[in-house]
C-alpha positions in Angstrom: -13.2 16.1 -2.1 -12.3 14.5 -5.5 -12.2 10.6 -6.0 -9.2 8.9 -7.5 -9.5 5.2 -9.0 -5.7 3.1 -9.5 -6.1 0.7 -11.6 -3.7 -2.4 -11.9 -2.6 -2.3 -8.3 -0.1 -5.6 -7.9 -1.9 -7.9 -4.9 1.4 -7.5 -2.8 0.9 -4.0 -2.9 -2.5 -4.1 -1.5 -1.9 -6.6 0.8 1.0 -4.9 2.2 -1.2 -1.5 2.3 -3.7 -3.3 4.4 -1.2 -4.9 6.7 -0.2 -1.3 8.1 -3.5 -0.1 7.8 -4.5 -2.1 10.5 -1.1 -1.2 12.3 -1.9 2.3 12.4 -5.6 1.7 12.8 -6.6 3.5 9.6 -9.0 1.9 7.0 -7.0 1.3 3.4 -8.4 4.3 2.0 -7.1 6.8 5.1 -3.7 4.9 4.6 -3.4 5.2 0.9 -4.6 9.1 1.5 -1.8 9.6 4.2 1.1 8.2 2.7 -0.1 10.4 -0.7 0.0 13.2 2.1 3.5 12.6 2.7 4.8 12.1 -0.4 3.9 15.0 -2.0 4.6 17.7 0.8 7.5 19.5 -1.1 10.7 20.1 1.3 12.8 23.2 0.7 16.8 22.5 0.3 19.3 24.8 1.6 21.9 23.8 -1.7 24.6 25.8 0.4 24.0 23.9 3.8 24.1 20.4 2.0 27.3 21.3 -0.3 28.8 22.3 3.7 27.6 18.9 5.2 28.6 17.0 1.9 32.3 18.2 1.6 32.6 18.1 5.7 31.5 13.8 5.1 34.1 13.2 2.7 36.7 13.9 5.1 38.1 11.5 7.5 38.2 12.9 11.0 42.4 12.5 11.0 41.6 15.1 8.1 42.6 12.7 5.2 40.3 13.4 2.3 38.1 10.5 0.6 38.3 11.1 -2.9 36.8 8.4 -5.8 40.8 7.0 -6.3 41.4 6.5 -2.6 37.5 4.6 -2.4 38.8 2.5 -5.6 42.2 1.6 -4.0 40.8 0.8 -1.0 38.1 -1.5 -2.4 40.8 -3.3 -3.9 43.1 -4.0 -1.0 43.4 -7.5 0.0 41.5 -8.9 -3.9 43.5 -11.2 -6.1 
């Protein structure tokens, strides 16, 4: 196992990190290790699956599609 120092940790920070320590149980060091866990476990992305789910979002489900002029007229309904 190696050992890691961070140095100029802001006191929020560390308070927070103890605050769910003791939520899940965990001393600060097994939190700090877990949440590194998590953050750098890489996740593969299907691009064509997302552009499928992205283009299916934009539409309304009457079928009307939401482009970047309807979002801007529609913001503006109703302002002086």
């Amino acid at each position: 196992m190696a050992t890691l120092t961070i140095k100029n940790v802001p006191e929020q920070v560390v308070k927070r990190l103890k605050q769910q320590a003791v939520a899940q149980h965990r001393s600060l060091n097994f939190q700090v290790i877990s949440y590194l866990e998590q953050m750098t476990h890489s996740v593969s992305v299907d691009a064509d699956a997302l552009l499928v789910r992205a283009r299916t979002l934009r539409r309304t489900p009457e079928g009307v599609k939401v482009t970047d002029r309807l979002l801007r007229e529609l913001k503006g309904t109703g302002r002086p």
